[in-house]
C-alpha positions in Angstrom: -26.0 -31.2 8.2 -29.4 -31.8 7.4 -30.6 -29.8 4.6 -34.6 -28.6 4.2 -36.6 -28.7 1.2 -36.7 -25.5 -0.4 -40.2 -24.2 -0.4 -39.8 -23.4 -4.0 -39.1 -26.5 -5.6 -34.9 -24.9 -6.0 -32.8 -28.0 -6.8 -31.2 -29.8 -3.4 -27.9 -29.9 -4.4 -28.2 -26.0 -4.4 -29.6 -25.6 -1.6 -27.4 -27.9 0.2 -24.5 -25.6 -0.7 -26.6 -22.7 0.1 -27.3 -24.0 3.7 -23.9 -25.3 4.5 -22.3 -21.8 3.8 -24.6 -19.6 6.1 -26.2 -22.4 8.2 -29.5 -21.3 7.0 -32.2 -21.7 4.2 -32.8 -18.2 4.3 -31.0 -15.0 3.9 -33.8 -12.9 4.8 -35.4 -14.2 8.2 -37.5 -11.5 8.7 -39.0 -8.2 6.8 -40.4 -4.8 7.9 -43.2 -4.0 5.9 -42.8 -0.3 6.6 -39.6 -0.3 4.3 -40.7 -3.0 1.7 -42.2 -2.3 -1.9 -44.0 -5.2 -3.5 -42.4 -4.3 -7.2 -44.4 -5.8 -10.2 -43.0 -6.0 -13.5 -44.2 -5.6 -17.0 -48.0 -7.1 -16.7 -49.6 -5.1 -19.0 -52.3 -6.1 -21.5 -49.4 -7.1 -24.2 -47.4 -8.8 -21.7 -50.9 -11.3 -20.8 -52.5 -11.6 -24.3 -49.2 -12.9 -25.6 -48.8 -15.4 -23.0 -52.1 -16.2 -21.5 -50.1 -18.5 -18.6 -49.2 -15.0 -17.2 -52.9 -14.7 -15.8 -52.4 -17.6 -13.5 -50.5 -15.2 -11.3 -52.6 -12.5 -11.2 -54.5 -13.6 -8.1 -51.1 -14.2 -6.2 -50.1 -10.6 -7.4 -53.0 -8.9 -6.0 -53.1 -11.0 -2.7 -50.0 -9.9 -2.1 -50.0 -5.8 -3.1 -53.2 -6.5 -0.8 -51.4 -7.9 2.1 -47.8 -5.4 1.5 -50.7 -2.5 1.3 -52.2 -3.3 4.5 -48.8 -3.7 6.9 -47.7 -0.2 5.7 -45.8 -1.1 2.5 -45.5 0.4 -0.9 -46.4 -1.4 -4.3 -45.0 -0.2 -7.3 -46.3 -1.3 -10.8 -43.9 -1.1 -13.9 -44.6 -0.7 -17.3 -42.1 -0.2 -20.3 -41.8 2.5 -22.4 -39.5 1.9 -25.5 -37.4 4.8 -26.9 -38.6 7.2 -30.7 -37.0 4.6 -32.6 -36.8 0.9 -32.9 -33.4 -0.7 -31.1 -31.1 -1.8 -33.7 -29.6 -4.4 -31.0 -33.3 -5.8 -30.3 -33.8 -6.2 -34.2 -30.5 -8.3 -34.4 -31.4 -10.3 -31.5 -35.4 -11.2 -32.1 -35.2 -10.0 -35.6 -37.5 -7.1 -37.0 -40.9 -8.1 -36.7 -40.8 -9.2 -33.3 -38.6 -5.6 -32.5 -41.8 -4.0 -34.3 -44.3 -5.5 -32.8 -42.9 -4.5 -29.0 -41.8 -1.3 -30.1 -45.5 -0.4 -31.3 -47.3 -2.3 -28.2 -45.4 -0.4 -25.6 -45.9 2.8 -27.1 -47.7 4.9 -24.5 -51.1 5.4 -26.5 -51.6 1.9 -27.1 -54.1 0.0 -24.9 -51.5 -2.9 -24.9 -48.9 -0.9 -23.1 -51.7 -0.5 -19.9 -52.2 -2.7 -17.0 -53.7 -5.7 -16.8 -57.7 -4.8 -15.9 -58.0 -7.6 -13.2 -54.5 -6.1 -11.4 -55.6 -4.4 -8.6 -54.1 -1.3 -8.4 -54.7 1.4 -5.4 -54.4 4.9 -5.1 -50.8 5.7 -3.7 -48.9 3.4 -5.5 -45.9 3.9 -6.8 -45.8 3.9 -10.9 -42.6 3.9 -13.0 -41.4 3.5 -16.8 -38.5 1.7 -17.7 -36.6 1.9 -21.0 -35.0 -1.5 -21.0 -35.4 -4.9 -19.5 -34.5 -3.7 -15.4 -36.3 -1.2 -13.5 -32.8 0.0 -11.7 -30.6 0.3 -14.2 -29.4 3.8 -13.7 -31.1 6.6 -15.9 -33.7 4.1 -17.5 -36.0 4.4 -14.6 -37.0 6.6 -11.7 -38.6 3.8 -9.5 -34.9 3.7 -7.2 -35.5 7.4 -6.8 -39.1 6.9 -6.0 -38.4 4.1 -3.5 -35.7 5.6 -1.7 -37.9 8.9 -1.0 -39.8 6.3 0.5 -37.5 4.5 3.0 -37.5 1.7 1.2 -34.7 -1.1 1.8 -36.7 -4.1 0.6 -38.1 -5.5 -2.7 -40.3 -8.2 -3.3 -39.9 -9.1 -7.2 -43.0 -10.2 -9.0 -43.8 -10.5 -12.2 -42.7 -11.5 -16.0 -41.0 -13.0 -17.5 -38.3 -14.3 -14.4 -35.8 -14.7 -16.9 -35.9 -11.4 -18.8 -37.3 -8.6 -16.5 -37.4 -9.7 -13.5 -33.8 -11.2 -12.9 -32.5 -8.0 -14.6 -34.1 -5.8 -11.9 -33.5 -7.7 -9.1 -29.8 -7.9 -10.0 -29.8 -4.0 -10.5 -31.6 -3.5 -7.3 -29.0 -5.6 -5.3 -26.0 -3.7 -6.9 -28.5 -0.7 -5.4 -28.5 -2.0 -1.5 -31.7 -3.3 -1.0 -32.5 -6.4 0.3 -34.2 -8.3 -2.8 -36.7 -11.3 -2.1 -37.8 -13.2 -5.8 -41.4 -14.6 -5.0 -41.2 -17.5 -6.6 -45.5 -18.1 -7.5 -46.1 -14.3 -8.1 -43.6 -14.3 -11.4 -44.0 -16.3 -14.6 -40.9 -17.3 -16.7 -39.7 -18.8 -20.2 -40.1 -22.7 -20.8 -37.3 -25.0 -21.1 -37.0 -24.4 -17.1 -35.1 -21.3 -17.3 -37.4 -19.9 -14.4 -36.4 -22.3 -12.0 -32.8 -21.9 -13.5 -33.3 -18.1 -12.7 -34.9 -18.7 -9.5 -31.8 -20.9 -8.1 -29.2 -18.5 -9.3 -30.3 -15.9 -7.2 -30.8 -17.5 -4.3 -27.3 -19.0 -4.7 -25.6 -16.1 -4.8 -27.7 -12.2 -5.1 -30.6 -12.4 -2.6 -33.4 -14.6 -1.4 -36.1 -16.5 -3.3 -40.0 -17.2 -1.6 -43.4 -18.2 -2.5 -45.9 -15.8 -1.3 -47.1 -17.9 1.6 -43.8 -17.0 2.9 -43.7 -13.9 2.3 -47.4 -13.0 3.6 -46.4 -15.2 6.5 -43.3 -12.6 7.4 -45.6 -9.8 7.1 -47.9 -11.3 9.7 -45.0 -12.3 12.1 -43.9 -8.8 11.9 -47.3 -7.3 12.8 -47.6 -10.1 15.7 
């Protein structure tokens, strides 16, 4: 069976198994943009100032709650909030400076724990809070309740890091139901390729993985 490149660089030897199991590259074919949220993790000022790389996918980010927006989708932005007191477990695994230093950034009257300025954010998005690295992990959030008021049965992942936030929430989210797209451009990850390790995992065996040309291509063919 011939396999195709995948469109996001995932490693052939994966794919081929991927193909050769469902006899396709993608488990998603198609999306209704009336039931899918563009979900954007964690890119608040602290989030970019410590990692100035981050930026680079600002523009895909807002193309795409642009082009979600526009076909009658949600986009929800999600910021973290941390609890009164520092995490004893975070201090043991980063050590206590670093556990300071998010603790204090993310606290709710600190101009770090804000949006990025250049995001484009519009009236009638969807905002939510988490209190730990995913965004569905029962009681740490209240985006799942938000988005299932909606209709909402499909999630595009952006965001940072791919290896931290945003593989913990789309795992969450597919335990949840929903159909869970990764864009693979619109997310930023560790070094030491653990995005790409990230991005491969999923698409093995959780959901589906894109770039945003994909994706904005769906959306088009849906409105077609």
């Amino acid at each position: 069976m011939f396999t195709p490149h995948h469109p996001s660089g995932i490693n052939d030897r994966v794919v081929a198994k991927v193909v050769e199991r469902r006899g396709r590259l993608h488990a998603f074919e198609s999306l209704n943009p009336a039931t899918t949220a563009l979900v954007v993790l964690d890119l608040m000022a602290a989030s970019m100032e410590r990692d100035k790389a981050t930026v680079r996918i600002v523009p895909t980010v807002n193309k795409l709650a642009g082009r979600v927006r526009a076909a009658g989708g949600v986009v929800a932005w999600v910021t973290v909030q941390p609890g009164d007191t520092i995490d004893p477990i975070m201090v043991a695994i980063v050590g206590h400076e670093r556990a300071r230093t998010f603790h204090e950034q993310a606290q709710p009257d600190s101009p770090l724990s804000k949006l990025w300025p250049e995001l484009d954010v519009a009236d009638g998005d969807v905002h939510a809070v988490k209190l730990g690295a995913s965004a569905f992990f029962p009681g740490k959030s209240d985006l799942h309740e938000q988005l299932y008021a909606r209709s909402i049965d499909t999630l595009l992942i952006a965001g940072t890091v791919t290896n931290v936030c945003c593989d913990s929430s789309a795992r969450d989210a597919v335990e949840l139901g929903y159909r869970v797209v990764m864009v693979s451009d619109a997310m930023a990850g560790h070094a030491f390729g653990l995005h790409e390790a990230t991005l491969a995992t999923f698409y093995r065996i959780f959901g589906d993985v894109r770039p945003s040309d994909d994706v904005i291509r769906l959306i088009g063919e849906s409105r077609s």
